[in-house]
C-alpha positions in Angstrom: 153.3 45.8 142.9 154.6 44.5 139.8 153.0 46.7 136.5 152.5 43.9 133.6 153.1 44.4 129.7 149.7 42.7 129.1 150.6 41.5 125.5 154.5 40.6 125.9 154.3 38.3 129.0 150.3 37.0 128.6 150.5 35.0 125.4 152.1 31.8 124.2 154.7 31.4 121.7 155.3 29.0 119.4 158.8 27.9 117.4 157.3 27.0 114.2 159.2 25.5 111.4 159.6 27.7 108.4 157.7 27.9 105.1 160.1 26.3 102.5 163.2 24.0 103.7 167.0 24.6 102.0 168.3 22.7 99.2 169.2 19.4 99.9 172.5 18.7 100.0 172.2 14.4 99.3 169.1 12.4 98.7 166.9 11.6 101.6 163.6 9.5 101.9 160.2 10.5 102.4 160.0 11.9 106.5 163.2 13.1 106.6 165.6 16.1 106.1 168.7 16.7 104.4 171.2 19.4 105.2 174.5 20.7 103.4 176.5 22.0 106.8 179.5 23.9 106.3 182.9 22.5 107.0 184.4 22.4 110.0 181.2 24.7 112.0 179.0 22.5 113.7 175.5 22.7 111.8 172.5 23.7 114.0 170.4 21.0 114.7 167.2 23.4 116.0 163.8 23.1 114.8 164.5 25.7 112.3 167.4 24.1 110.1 164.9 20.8 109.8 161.0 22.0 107.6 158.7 20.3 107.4 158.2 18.5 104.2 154.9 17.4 102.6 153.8 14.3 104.9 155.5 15.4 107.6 152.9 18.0 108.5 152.3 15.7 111.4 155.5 15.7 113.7 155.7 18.4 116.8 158.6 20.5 117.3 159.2 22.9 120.4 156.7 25.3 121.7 157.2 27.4 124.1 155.0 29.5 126.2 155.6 32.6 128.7 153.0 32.8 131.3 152.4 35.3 134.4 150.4 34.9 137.5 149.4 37.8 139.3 147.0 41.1 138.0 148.1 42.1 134.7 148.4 45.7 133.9 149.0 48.0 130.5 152.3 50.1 132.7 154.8 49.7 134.5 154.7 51.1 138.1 158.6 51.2 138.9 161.8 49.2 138.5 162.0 46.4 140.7 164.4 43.5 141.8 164.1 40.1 140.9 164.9 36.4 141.5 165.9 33.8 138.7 165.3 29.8 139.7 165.0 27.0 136.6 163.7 23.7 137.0 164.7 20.6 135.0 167.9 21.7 134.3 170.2 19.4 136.9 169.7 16.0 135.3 171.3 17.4 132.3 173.7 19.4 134.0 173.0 22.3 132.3 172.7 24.5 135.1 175.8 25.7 135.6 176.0 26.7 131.7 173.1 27.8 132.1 174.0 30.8 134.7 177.5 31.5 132.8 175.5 32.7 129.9 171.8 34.0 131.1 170.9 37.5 130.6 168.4 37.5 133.5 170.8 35.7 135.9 173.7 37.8 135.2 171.8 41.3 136.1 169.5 39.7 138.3 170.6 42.1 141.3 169.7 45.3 139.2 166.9 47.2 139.1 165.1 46.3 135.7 161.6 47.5 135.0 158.7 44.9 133.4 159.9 45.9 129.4 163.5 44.9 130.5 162.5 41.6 132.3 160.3 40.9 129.2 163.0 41.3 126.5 165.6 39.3 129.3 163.1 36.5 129.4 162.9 36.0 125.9 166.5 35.9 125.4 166.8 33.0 127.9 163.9 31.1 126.6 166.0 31.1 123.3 169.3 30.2 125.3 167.2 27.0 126.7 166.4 26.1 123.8 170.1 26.4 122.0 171.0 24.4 125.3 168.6 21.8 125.3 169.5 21.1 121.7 173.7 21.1 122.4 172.6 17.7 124.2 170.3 15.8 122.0 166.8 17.0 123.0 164.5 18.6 120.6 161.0 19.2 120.9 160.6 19.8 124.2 158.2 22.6 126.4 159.8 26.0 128.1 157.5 27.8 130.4 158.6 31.2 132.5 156.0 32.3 135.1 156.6 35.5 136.4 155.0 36.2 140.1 154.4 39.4 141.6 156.1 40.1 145.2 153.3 40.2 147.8 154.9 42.7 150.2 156.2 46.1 148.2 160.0 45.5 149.5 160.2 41.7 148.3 161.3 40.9 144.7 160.2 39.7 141.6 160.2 35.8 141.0 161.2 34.6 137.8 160.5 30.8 137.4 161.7 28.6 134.2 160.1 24.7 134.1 161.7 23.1 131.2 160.6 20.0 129.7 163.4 19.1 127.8 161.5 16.5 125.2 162.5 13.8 123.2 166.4 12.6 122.4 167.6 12.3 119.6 170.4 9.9 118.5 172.6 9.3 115.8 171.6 6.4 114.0 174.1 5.8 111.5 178.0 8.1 111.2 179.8 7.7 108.1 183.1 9.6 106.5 183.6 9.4 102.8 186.2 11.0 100.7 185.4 14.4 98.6 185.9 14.8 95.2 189.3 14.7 93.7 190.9 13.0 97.0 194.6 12.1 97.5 194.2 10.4 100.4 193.0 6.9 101.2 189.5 5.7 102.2 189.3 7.9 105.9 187.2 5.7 107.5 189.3 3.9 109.7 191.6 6.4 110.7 188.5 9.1 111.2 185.7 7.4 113.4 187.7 6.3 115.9 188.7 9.8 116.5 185.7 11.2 116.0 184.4 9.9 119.4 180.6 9.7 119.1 179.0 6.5 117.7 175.4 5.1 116.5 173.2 5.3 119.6 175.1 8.4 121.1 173.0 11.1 121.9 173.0 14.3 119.3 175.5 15.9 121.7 176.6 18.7 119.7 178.9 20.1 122.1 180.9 16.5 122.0 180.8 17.0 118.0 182.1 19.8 118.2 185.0 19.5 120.7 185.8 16.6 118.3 185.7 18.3 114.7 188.2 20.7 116.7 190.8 18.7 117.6 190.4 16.3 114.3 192.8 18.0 112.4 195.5 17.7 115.5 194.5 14.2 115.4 195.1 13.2 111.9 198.6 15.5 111.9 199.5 13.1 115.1 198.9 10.2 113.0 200.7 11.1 110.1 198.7 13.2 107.8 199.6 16.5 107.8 197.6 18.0 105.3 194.7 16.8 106.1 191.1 18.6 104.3 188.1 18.2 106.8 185.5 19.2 103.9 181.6 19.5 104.5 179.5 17.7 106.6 175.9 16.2 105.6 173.4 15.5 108.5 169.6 13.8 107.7 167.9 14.1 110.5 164.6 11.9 110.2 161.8 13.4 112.7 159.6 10.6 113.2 162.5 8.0 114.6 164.1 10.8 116.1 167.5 9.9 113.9 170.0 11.7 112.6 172.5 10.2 110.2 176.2 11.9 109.6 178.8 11.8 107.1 181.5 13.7 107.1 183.9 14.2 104.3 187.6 14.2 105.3 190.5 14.0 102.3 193.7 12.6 104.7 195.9 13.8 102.0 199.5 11.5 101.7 200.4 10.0 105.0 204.1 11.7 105.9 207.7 11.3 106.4 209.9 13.7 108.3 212.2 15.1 106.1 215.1 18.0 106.9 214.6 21.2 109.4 215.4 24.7 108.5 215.5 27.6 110.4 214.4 31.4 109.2 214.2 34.8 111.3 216.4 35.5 114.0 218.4 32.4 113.9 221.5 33.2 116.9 223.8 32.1 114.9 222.1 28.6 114.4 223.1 26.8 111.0 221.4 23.5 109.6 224.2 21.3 111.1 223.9 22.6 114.6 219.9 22.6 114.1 219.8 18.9 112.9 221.1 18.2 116.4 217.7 19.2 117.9 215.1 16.5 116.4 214.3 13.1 118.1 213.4 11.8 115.0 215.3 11.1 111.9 214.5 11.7 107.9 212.7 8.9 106.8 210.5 8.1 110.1 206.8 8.4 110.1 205.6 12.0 110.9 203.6 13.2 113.7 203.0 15.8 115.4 204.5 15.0 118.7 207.7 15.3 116.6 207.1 18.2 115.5 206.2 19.5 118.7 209.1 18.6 120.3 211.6 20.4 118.2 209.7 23.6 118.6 210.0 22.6 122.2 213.5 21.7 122.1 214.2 25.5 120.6 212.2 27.0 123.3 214.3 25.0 126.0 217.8 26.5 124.7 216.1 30.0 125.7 217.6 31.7 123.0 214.0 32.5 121.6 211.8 34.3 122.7 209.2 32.8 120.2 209.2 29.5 117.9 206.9 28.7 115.4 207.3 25.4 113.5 205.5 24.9 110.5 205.2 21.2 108.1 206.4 22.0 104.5 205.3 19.5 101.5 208.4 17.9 99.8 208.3 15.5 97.3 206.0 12.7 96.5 208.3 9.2 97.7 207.8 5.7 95.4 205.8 4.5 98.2 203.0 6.7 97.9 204.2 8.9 101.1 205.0 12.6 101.3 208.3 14.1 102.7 207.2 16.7 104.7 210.4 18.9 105.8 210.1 21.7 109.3 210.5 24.9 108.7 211.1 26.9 112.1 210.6 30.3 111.9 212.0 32.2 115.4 212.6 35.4 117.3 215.5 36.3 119.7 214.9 36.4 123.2 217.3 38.5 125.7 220.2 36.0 126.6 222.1 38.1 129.5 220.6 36.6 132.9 221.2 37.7 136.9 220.3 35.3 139.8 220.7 35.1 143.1 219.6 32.4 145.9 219.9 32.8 149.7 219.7 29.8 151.7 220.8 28.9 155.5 221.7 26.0 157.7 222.1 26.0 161.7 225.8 25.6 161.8 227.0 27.1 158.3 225.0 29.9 158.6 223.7 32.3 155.7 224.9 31.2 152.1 224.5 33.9 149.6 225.3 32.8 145.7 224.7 34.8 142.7 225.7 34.5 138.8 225.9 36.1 136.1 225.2 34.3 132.1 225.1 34.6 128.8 223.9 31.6 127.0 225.2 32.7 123.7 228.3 34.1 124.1 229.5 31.8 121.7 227.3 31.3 118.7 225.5 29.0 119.3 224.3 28.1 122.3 228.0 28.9 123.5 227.1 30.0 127.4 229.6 31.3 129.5 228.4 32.2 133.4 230.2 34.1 136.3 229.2 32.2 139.4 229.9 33.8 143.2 229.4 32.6 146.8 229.6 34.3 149.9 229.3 32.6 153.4 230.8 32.0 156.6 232.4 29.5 156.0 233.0 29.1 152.2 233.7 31.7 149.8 233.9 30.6 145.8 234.7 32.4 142.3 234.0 30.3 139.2 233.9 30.7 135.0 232.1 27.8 133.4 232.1 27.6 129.2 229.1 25.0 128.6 228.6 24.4 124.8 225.1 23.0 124.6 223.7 20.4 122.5 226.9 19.1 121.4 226.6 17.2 118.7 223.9 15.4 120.6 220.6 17.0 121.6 221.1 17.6 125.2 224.6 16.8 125.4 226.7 20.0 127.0 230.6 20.2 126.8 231.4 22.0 129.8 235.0 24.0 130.7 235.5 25.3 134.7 238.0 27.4 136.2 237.1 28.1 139.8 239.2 29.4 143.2 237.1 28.6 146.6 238.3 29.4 150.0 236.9 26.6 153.0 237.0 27.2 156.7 235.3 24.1 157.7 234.8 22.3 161.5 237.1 19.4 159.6 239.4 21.5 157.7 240.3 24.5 156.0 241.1 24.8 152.2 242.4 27.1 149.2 241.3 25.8 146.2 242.2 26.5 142.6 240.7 24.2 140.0 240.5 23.2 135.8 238.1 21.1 134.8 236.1 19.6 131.6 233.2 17.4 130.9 231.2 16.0 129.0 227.5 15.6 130.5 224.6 14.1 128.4 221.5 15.1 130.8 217.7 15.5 131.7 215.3 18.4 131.9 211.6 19.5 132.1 210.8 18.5 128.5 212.7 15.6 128.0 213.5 13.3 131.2 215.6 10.2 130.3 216.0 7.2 131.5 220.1 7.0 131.5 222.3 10.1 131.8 225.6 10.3 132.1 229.0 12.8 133.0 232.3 11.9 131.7 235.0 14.6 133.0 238.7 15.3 134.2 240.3 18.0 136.9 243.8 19.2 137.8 243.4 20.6 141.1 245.9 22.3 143.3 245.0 23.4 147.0 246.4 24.2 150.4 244.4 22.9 152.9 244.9 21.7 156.9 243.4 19.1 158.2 242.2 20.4 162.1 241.8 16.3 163.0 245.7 16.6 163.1 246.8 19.3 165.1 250.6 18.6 164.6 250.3 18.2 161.1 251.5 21.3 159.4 249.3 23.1 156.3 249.7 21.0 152.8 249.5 21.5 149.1 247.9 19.1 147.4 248.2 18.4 143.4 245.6 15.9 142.2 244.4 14.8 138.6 240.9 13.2 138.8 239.0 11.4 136.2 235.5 12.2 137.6 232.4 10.3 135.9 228.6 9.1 137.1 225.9 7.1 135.4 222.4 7.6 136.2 219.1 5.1 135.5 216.2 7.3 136.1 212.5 5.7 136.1 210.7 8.1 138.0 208.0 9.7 136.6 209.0 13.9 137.5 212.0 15.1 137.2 211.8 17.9 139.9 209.2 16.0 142.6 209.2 12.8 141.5 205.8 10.7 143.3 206.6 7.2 141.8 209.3 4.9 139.9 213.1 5.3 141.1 216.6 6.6 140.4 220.0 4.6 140.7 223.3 6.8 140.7 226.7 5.2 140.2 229.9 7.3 140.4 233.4 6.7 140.0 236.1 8.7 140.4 240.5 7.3 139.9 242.4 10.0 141.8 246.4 10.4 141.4 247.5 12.7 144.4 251.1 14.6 145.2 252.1 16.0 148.5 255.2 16.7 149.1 257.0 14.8 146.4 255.0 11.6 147.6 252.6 10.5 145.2 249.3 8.0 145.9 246.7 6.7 144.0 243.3 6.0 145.3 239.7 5.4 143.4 236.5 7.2 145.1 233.1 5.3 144.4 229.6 6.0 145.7 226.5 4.1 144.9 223.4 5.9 145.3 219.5 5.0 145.0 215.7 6.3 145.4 212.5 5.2 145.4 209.1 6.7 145.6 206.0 5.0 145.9 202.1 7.0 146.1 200.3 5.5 148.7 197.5 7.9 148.0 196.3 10.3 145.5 198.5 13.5 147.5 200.7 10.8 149.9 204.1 10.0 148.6 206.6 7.7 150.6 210.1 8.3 149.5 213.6 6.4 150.6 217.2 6.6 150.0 220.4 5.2 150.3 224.0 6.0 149.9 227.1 4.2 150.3 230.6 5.7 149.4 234.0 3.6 149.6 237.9 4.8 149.2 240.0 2.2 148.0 243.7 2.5 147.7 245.0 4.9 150.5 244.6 5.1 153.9 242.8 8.1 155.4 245.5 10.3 156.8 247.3 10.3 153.1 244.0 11.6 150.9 243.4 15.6 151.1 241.0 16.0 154.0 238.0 17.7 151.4 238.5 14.6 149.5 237.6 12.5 152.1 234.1 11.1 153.4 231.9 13.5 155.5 228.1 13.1 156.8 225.5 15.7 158.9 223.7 18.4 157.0 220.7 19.2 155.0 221.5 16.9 152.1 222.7 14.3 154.5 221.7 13.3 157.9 219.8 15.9 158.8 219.4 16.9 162.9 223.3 17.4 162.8 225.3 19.2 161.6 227.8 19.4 158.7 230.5 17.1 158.8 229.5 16.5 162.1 228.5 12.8 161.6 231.4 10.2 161.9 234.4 9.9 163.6 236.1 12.8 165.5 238.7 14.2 167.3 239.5 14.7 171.2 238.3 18.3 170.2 235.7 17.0 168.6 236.6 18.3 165.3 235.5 15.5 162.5 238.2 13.2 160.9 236.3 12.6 158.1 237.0 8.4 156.9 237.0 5.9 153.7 233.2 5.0 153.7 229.9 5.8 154.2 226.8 5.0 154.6 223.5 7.0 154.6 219.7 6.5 154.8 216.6 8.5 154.7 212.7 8.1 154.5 209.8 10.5 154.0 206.2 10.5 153.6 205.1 13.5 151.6 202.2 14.9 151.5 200.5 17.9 149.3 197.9 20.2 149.4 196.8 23.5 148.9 196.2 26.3 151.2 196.0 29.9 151.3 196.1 29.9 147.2 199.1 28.5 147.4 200.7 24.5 146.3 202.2 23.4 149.5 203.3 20.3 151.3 204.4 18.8 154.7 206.9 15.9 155.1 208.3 13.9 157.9 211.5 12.3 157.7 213.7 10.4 159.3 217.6 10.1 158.5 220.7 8.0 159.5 223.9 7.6 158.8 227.5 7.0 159.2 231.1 7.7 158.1 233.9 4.7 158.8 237.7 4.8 158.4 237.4 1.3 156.9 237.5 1.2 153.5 234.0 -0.8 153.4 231.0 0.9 155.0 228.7 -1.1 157.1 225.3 -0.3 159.2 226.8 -0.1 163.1 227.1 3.0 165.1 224.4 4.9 162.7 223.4 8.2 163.8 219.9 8.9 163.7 218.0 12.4 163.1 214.3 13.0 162.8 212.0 16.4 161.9 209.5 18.1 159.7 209.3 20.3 156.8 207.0 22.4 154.4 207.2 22.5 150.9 206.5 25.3 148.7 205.8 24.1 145.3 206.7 26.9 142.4 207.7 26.2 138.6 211.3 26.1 139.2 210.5 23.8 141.7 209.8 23.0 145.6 211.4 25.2 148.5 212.2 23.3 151.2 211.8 24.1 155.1 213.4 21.6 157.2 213.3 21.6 160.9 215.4 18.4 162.5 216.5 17.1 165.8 219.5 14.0 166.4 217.8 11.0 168.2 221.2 10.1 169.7 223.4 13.0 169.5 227.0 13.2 171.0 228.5 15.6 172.9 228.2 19.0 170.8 225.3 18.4 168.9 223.3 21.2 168.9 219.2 19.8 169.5 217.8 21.4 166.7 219.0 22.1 163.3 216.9 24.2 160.4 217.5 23.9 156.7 216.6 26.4 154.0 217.0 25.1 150.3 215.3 24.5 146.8 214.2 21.1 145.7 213.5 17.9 147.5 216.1 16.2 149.7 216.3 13.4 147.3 
């Protein structure tokens, strides 16, 4: 049996107001309350911060009583267990908040004797209260019953019935300027932000949220230096009112002006930092902008840490502010390993690992040693990429790389210089038009296994590689609506033995995704390729057109799509042509971001120099998707729906990123 405290749980309590109310902060009428909050904390609105004032003596506040049913008693028997349930809580959706911050309900499965239940009920009953009030009701009635277990092995029940009482709205919010104000009347700019309005409950939680993210706000609009002074709130008891006014000093609106950089800098200087910005001296400031170079720092991953602060310039004749950046940054290690593993039915395992430094010339001067090991290809590369050239984003790129093929089609030796210039996308800034603009000298050995009687050749060829590309979807890594159209072009000029051709390699590819529901994507692609200027035979056979893999037609294998050979070794042709559609759809499972696709593929490679749609080979399958941060790893199982002789039945795929 449950042992009562006869005088803490037997009487009622009441929240009175005090004796003598706090200076009033503005003039108020008769009946109502003025308070001086202040700045930026959210005032209480309880029954204490509003006292009654003479002829007021007649308005209620909150009382609240704790009650107990059962025999009462002067000690306490034992510790017991006990049960916590509240009623009148859902409608406001308080409950959950409720249970995150209760004393009772947080130690409800310990033992507690009745002291410890006593003092645990009156901290809640004060926690109801605060709650009740954090919406707009004041007022109201808070009753705990405490019931005795009838069988000795049952627990306590502890039972709150709130009554939350009235609402209380705002009838009137106002924002006036403070004394000795720069800024402009704050009015406009401020209530709309401030996101409550006359008529809006006294939702303190919403007030608050908003006062909080006020000053980011006003900084996004242009006004840095922003003063959010003290608030004044009249509540008036018998309407159940409260008036606001706020007091908010925008300060001069600004212009961006230059960026600096302090700390460990990396070798940066002003010239190569003034590359970063999206925004030029002169335009409007906001915060965005400012954002966005501190981003922009972070993204070159020299730095391990970036703070980017608005410093006040000079006053301009049109009333505005310049209002320069002054980053201030820490190094970050720039020496990186990787390594990636992936596998394909036919080429079998492909191991590739690099290593980088992305300053090895100061700055952003990144220079990365880049080998692959496989069955069939083996590679050794040095690429010099000098980031952010004189464009943000913009990299000027140097390659030297040797490579060693054993292909179905062919086999090659391959030693090859190359340069470009590549203006491209990333996480933090995806455009809508990127672009490559290179050249290659290339000099390779390579026999083509289509033509038995023709003997091993060297190859010299100067290419002029470049590509376009319109991106309007809306992810860069797995995009779920919009599309992407890729154009590239590529004039070869070719020597083999002391015969020289000229040919011109162009490709045309598109996507486009499309949600048909909140976690179904359908995505589709196409590709078309054309050689103009030299028959087949003449070009080197890994210049040529192949089809059949993972990034391909998928259900074959590589190269194995298109014309071949009485040994049915692939030819390789002028043109091709390529499709593929997926639906995708994600989910999560087992804690993890997954997804499932089915696809379906075709394709075909032609010795004519146009492509056209006959003769396609067709491949269907399934994969999974794991989604991570660096992107999705795809799983692809696939099967040719009218394979030739040699196609193997099923082919599986092992990559990262989408297919397309």
């Amino acid at each position: 049996m449950l042992a009562t405290a006869g005088p803490a749980l037997a009487q009622t309590a009441s929240a009175s107001p005090p004796a003598a109310p706090p200076p009033a902060a503005s003039p108020a009428s008769p009946g109502t309350t003025a308070i001086d909050a202040d700045p930026l904390p959210l005032p209480d609105l309880g029954a204490e911060a509003f006292p009654a004032l003479p002829g007021d003596e007649t308005v209620a506040w909150p009382s609240v009583e704790t009650t107990t049913e059962g025999e009462a008693a002067t000690a306490v028997a034992s510790d017991v267990r006990y049960t916590v349930t509240t009623k009148g809580l859902e409608t406001l959706r308080l409950e959950g908040q409720f249970r995150q911050l209760s004393t009772l309900w947080a130690r409800r499965g310990e033992p507690a004797n009745l002291a410890q239940i006593d003092r645990r009920i009156a901290e809640d009953r004060d926690l109801l209260d605060q709650l009740l009030r954090s919406v707009g009701h004041y007022g109201g009635r808070i009753e705990a019953v405490v019931t005795q277990p009838t069988r000795a092995d049952a627990p306590v029940a502890v039972a709150f019935t709130i009554d939350p009482g009235p609402l209380y709205t705002f009838s009137a919010i106002t924002v006036t300027l403070p004394e000795n104000a720069v800024g402009a009347d704050p009015a406009p700019v401020v209530l709309p932000l401030l996101g409550v309005k006359p008529g809006d409950p006294v939702d303190a939680g919403k007030v608050s949220i908003a006062e909080g993210q006020l000053q980011i706000a006003l900084a996004e609009r242009g006004y840095a230096f922003a003063v959010l002074g003290a608030r004044d709130i009249v509540v008036d008891h018998a309407t159940r009112t409260a008036a606001l006014d706020a007091r908010v000093d925008l300060g001069r609106r600004g212009r961006f002006g230059d960026v600096r950089i302090t700390g460990e800098t990396q070798g940066y200087g002003d010239r190569h930092l003034a590359e970063l910005p999206r925004f030029r001296a002169g335009d409007s400031y906001t915060e965005a902008g400012r954002d966005d170079f501190r981003r922009a720092l972070i993204q070159t991953g020299l730095f391990g840490s970036v703070d980017v602060k608005p410093v006040a310039g000079a006053v301009n004749p049109d009333g505005t502010q310049t209002i320069d950046l002054l980053a201030t940054t820490e190094r970050a290690p720039v020496r990186t390993i990787a390594a990636s593993l992936g596998y394909q039915t036919v080429q079998g395992i492909r191991a590739e690992a690099s290593w980088s430094n992305r300053n090895f010339l100061k700055p952003e001067g990144g220079l990365t040693i880049r080998g692959v090991g496989a069955q069939r290809e083996q590679a050794l590369s040095f690429e010099l990429d000098k980031r952010n050239f004189r464009r943000r984003d913009q990299t000027l790129a140097f390659r030297l790389g040797f490579s060693a093929e054993q292909q179905t089609a062919y086999s090659a030796t391959t030693a090859t210089l190359g340069a470009a210039l590549r203006r491209e996308s990333n996480i933090i800034w995806q455009k809508p038009w990127t672009y490559s603009i290179g050249a290659e000298a290339v000099i390779t050995r390579q026999r083509d296994r289509s033509a038995p009687d023709d003997p091993a050749s060297t190859y010299y060829i100067l290419a002029l590689p470049s590509s376009v590309t319109w991106d309007r979807s809306d992810d860069l890594l797995n995009p779920a609506r919009g599309f992407r159209l890729t154009a590239r072009v590529s004039p070869e000029l070719s020597l083999r033995s002391g015969t020289s051709l000229g040919y011109v390699k162009t490709q045309l590819e598109g996507s486009y995704y499309q949600p048909l529901a909140s976690s179904l994507v359908a995505a589709v692609r196409l590709h078309f390729g054309t050689i103009a200027g030299a028959a087949r035979g003449r070009i080197a056979p890994d210049r040529r057109f192949y089809a059949g893999g993972g990034g391909s037609v998928r259900g074959y294998s590589f190269q194995q799509v298109g014309p071949r050979d009485a040994d049915n070794a692939p030819t390789g042709g002028n043109s091709l042509t390529e499709a593929s559609a997926e639906l995708r759809y994600r989910f999560r499972a087992f804690g993890s971001d997954l997804g499932l696709v089915g696809f379906i593929d075709a394709g075909q490679v032609y010795q004519s120099t146009l492509p056209s749609f006959d003769r396609l080979s067709v491949g269907a399958g399934i994969g999974v998707r794991l989604f991570t941060s660096f992107g999705p790893v795809r799983v692809d199982v696939a099967t040719p729906i009218n394979p030739r002789a040699g196609d193997p039945r099923v082919q599986f795929y092992v990559s990262i990123g989408q297919a397309f």
